[in-house]
C-alpha positions as CSV (number, residue, x, y, z in Angstrom):
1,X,-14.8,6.8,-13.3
2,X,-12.6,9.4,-12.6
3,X,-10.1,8.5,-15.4
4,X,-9.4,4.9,-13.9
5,X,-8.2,1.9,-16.5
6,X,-11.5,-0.3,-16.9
7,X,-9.2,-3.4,-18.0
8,X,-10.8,-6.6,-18.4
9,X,-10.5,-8.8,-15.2
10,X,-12.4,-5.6,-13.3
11,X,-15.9,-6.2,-12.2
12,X,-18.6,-4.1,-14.5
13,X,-20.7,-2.0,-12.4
14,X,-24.7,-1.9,-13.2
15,X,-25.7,2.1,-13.4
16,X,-26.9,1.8,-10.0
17,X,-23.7,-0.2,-8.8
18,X,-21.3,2.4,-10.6
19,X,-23.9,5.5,-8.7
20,X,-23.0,4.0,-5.4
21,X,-19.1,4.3,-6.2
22,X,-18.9,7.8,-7.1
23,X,-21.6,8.6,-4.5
24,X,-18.4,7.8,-2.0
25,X,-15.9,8.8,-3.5
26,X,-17.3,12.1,-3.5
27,X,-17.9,11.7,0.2
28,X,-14.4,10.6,0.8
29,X,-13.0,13.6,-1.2
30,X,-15.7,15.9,0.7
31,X,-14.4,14.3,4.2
32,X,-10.6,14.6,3.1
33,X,-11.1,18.4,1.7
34,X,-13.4,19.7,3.6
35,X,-13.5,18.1,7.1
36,X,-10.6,16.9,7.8
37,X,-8.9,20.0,7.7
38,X,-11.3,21.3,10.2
39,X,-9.6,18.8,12.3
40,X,-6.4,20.9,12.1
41,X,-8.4,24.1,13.1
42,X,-9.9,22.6,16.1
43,X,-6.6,21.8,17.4
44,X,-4.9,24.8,16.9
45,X,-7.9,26.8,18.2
46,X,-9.3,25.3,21.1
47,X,-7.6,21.7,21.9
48,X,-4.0,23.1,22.1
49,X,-4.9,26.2,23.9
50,X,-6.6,24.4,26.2
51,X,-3.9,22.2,26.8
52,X,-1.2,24.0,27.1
53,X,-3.8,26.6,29.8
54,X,-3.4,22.8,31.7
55,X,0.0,22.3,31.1
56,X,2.1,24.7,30.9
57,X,3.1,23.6,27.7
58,X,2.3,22.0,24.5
59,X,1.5,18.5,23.7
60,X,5.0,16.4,23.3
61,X,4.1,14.1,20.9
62,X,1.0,11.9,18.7
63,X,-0.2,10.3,22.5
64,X,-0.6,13.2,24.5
65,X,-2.5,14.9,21.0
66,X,-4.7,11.6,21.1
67,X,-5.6,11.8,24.4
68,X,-7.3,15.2,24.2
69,X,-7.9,15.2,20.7
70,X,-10.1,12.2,20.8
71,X,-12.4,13.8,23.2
72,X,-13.7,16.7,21.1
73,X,-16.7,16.4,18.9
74,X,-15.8,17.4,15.9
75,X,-12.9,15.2,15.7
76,X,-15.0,12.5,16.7
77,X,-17.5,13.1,14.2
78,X,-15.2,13.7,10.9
79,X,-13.5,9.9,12.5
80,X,-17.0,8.5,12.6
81,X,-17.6,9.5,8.8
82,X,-14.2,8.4,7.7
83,X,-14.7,4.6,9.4
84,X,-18.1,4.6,7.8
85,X,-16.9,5.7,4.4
86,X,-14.3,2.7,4.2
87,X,-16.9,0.5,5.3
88,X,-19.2,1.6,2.6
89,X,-15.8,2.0,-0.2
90,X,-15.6,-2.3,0.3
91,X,-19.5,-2.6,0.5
92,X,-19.7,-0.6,-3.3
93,X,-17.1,-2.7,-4.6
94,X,-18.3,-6.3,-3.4
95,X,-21.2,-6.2,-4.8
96,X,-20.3,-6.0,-8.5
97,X,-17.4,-8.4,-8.0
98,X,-19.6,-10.9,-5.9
99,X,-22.3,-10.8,-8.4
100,X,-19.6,-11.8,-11.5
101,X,-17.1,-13.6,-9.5
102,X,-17.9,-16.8,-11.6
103,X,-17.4,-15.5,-15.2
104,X,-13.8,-13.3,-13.4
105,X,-12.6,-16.7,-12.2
106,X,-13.3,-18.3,-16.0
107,X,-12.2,-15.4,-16.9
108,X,-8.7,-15.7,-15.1
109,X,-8.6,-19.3,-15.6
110,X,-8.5,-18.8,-19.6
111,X,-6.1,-16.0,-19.5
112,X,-3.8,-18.2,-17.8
113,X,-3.4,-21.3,-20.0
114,X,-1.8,-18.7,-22.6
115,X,0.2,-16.8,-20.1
116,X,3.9,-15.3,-21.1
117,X,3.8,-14.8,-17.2
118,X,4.5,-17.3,-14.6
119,X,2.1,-18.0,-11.6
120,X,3.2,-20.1,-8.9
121,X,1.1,-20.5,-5.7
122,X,1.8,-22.0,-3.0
123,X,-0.8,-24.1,-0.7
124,X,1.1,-25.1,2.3
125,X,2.9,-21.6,2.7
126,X,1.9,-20.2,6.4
127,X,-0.3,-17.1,6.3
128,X,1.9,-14.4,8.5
129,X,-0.2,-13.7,11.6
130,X,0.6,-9.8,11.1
131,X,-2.2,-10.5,8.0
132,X,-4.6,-13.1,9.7
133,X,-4.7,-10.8,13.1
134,X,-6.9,-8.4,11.3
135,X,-8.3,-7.2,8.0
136,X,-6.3,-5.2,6.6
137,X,-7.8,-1.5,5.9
138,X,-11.0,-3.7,6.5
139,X,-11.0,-5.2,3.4
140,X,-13.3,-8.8,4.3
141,X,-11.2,-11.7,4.3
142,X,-7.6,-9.4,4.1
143,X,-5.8,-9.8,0.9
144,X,-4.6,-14.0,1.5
145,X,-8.5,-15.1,1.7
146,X,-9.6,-17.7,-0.6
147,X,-13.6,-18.2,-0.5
148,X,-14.0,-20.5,-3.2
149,X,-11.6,-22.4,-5.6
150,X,-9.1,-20.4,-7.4
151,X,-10.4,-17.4,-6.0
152,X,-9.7,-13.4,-7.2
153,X,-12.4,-11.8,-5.5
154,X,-9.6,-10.1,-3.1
155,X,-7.8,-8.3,-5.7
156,X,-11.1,-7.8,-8.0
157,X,-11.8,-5.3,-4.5
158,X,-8.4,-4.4,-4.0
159,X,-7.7,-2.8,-7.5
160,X,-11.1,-1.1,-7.4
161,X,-11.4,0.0,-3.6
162,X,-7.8,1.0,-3.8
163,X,-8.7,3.9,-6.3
164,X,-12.0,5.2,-4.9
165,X,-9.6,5.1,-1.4
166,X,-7.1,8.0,-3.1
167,X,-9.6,9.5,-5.1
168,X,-8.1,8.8,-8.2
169,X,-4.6,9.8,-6.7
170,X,-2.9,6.9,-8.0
171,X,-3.4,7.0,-11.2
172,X,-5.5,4.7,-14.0
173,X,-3.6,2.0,-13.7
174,X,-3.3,2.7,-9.3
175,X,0.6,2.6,-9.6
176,X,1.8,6.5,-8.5
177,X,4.0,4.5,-5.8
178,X,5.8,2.5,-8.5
179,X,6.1,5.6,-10.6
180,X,7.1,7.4,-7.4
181,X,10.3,5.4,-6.8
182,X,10.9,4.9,-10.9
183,X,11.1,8.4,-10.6
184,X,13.2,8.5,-7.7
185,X,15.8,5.7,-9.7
186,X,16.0,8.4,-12.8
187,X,16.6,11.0,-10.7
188,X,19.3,9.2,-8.3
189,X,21.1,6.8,-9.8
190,X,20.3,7.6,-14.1
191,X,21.8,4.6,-16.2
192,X,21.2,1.9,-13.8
193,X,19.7,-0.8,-15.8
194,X,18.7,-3.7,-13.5
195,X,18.0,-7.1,-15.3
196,X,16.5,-9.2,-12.7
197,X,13.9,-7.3,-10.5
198,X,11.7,-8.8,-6.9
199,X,8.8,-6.6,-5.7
200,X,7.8,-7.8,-2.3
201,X,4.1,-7.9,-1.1
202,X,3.2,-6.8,-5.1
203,X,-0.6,-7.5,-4.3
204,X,-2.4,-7.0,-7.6
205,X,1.2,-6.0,-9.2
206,X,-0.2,-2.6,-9.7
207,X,3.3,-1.5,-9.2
208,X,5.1,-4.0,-10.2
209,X,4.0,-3.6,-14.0
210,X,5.7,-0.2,-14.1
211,X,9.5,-1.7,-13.7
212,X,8.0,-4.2,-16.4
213,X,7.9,-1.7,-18.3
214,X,10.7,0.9,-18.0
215,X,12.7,-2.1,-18.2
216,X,11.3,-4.6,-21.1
217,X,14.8,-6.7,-21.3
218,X,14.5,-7.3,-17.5
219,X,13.3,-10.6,-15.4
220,X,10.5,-9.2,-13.4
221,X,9.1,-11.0,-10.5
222,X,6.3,-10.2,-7.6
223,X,5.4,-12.0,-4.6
224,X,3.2,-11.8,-2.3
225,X,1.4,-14.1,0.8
226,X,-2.0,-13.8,-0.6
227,X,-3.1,-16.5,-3.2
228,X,-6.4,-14.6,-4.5
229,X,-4.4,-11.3,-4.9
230,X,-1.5,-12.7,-7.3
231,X,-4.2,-15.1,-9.1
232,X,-6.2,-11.4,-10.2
233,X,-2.4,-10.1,-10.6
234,X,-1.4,-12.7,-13.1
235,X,-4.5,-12.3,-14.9
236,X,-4.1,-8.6,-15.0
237,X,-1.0,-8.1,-16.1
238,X,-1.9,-10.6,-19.4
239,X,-4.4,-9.1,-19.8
240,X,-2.6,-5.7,-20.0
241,X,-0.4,-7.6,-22.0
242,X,2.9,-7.1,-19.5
243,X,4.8,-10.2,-18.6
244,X,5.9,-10.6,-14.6
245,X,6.2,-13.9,-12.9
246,X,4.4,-14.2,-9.7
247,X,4.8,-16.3,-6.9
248,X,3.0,-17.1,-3.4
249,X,6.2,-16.0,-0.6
250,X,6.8,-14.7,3.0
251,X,9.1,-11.8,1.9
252,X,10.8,-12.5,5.2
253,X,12.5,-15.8,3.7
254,X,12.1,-16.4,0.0
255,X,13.3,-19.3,-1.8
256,X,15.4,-17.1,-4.3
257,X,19.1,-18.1,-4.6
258,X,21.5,-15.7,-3.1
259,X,22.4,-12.5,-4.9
260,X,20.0,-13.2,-7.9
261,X,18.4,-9.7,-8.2
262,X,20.1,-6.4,-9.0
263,X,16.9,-4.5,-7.8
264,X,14.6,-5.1,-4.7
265,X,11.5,-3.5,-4.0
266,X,8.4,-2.6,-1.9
267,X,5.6,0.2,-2.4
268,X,3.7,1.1,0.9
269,X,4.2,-2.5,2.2
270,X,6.1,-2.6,5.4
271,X,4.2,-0.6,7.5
272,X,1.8,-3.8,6.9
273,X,3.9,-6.1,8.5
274,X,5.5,-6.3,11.8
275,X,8.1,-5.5,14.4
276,X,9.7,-8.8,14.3
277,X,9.3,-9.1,10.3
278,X,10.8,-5.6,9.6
279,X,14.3,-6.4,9.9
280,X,14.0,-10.0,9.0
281,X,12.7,-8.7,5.6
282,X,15.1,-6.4,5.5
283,X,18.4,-8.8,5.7
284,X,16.0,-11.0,3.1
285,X,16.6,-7.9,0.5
286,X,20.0,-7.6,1.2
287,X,20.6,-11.6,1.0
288,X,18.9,-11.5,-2.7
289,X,21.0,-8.9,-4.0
290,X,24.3,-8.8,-6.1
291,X,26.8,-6.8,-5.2
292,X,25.7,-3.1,-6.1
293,X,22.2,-4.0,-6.1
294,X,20.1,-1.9,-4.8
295,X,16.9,-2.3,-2.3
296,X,14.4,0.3,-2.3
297,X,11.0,1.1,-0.1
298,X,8.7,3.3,-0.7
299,X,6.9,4.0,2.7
300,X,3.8,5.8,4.3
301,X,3.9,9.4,5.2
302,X,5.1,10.0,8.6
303,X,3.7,14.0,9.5
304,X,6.0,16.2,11.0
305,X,4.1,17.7,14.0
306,X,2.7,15.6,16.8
307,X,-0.5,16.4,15.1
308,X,-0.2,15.6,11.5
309,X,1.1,12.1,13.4
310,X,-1.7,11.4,15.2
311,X,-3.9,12.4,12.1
312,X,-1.6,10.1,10.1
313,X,-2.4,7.7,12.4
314,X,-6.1,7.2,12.8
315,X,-5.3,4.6,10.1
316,X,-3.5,2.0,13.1
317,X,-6.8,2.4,15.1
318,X,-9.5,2.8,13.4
319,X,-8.7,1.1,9.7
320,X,-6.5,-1.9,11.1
321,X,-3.3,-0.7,10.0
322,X,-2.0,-2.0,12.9
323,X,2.1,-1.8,12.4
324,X,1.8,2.0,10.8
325,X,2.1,3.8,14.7
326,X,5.2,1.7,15.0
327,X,6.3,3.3,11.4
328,X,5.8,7.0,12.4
329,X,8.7,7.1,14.5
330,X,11.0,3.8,13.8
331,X,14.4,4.5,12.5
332,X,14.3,2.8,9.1
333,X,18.1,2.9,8.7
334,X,18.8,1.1,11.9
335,X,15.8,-1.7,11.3
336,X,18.3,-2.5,7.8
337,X,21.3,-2.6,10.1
338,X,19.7,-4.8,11.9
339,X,18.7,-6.4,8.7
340,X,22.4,-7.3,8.0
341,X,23.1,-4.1,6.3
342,X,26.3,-2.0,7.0
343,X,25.0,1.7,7.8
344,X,26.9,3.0,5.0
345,X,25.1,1.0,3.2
346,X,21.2,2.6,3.8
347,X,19.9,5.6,3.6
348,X,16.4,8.0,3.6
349,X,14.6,10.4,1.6
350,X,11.4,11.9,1.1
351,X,9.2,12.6,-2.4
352,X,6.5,15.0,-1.7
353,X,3.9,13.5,-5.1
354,X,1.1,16.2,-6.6
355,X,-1.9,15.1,-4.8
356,X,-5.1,17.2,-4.7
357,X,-6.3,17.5,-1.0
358,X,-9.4,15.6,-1.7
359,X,-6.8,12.9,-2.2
360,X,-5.3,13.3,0.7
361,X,-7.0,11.7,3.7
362,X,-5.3,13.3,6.6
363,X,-2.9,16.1,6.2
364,X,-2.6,19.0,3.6
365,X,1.2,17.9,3.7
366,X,1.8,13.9,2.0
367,X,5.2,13.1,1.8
368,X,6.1,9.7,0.9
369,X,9.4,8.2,3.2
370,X,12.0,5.9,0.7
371,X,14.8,3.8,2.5
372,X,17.4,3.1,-0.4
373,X,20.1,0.1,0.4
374,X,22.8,-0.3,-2.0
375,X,24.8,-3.5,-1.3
376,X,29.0,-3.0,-1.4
């Protein structure tokens, strides 16, 4: 179980059910340890060589690497495994949750007539097409799916395939990113005590309980697009007894008053939108802040060779991650600017977290990119 929080809206795994979980995990951590950095080798042995014997040169950036990369057959056969071993993550998972989904939904149900929490869901909101387009890392149905009335089943999967999908690397509860930028807050700006708090695209609130908790005198909310995901957060955070009030939004225009939160947020949840919804979300942050609020975003590693970019980026082709090639190379800063925000207002850093390499699917380096707006 690798140390992971069985809390009481999770599915429980039969022997054979729980088998098939670790069995991969233990192939994803063999792929990520193991293989993939055989990836790295064949580049810088053969593939490189060879291209710059053609060329004159070496490759100029993540496309001209994915043309030739692609080709070889050990690249090809270490992406073949790592498709397959997502595929099989959400196959191990849906079974157990399928095969309980009734008594989870009761389950959810009762929790929530004796909820501190708010849930508020939203029927007639439009599904962005950035989400309906594709299934996001593959998961069936995406994270906004209902199959059947009140539905959870999404975030039942989520919360569990998210935690076979780092190998344990986020933690028993699966919040390292909120830690990440609480972290970042102590560290940067010690003594800011926000009392009103927005995560955007919270999904299960796996994040969104930690500010809950580092700050119990605060008004915490999360929203999200996806019905089933907040019902299974609502239930999961009462049942880990932390109080956040959820609601069903397009981060992109919220129906918040203006300047009503001193602290905006998003872990990893950007790079899962789109080129037209970047900025739009962006000036949405700034529009809910008070003056000297601050906006924070915790974002996917980027690489720093053409290389680690195009291995960062297997995700956008082959795991429907579709945005996240944009993200390598955009210039965070001027999307806020474009946002609304004045440049003086945004900046970037980096937070390289203590993962394992069996926890790190595609580069021995993980750094984690944060875009912190403060609004004057």
């Amino acid at each position: 179980m690798n140390g992971f929080n069985h809390h009481a809206m999770l599915p429980d795994p039969t022997h054979d059910e729980q088998s098939r979980q670790d069995f991969v995990g233990a192939l994803r951590g063999h792929l990520s340890s193991r293989l993939m950095p055989g990836a790295y080798k064949v580049y810088a042995s053969k593939v490189e060589p060879a291209f710059k014997a053609k060329h004159g040169r070496a490759p100029a950036d993540q496309e001209e690497v994915r043309k030739v990369m692609t080709q070889d057959p050990f690249y090809q056969f270490w992406s073949a495994m790592q498709r397959r071993s997502q595929e099989m993550l959400w196959e191990s998972v849906i079974d157990p949750t399928e095969r309980q989904l009734p008594d989870l939904i009761g389950k959810a149900r009762k929790i929530g007539r004796k909820a501190r929490g708010k849930l508020r869901l939203d029927p007639k909101l439009e599904i962005p097409r950035y989400h309906r387009a594709a299934d996001i890392h593959l998961q069936p149905g995406g994270y906004h799916t209902d199959f059947t009335a009140d539905d959870i089943a999404a975030g039942a999967v989520y919360d569990k395939g998210i935690n076979l999908y780092m190998g344990g690397g986020l933690g028993p509860e699966n919040d390292l990113t909120g830690n990440t930028l609480l972290a970042y807050v102590r560290e940067k700006h010690p003594g800011f005590e926000p009392k009103r708090i927005l995560d955007i695209g919270c999904a299960i609130g796996n994040s969104t309980l930690v500010w809950a908790r580092a700050f119990p005198k605060a008004e915490v909310h999360g929203i999200d697009v996806g019905a089933p995901v907040l019902r299974y957060a609502h239930a999961r955070a009462e049942t880990l007894g932390v109080k956040v009030d959820f609601s069903q939004q397009n981060a992109e225009h919220t129906d918040f008053a203006d300047g009503s939160f001193d602290l905006v947020l998003s872990h990893i949840t950007l790079h899962e939108t789109s080129r037209s919804a970047l900025p739009r979300i962006l000036g949405e942050c700034r529009r809910l802040l008070r003056k000297g609020g601050m906006t924070l975003h915790l974002e996917i590693p980027r690489g720093r060779t053409a290389m680690e970019k195009f291995m960062h980026n297997w995700e956008a082709y082959n795991n429907n991650e579709t945005f996240s090639r944009f993200m390598t190379d955009i210039d965070l800063i001027a999307e806020a600017v474009r946002g609304g925000f004045a440049k003086s207002e945004v900046k970037t850093a980096d937070f390289v977290p203590q993962l394992d390499v069996a926890q790190m699917n595609y580069t021995e380096y993980f750094a984690w990119k944060i875009l912190e707006g403060v609004r004057r």
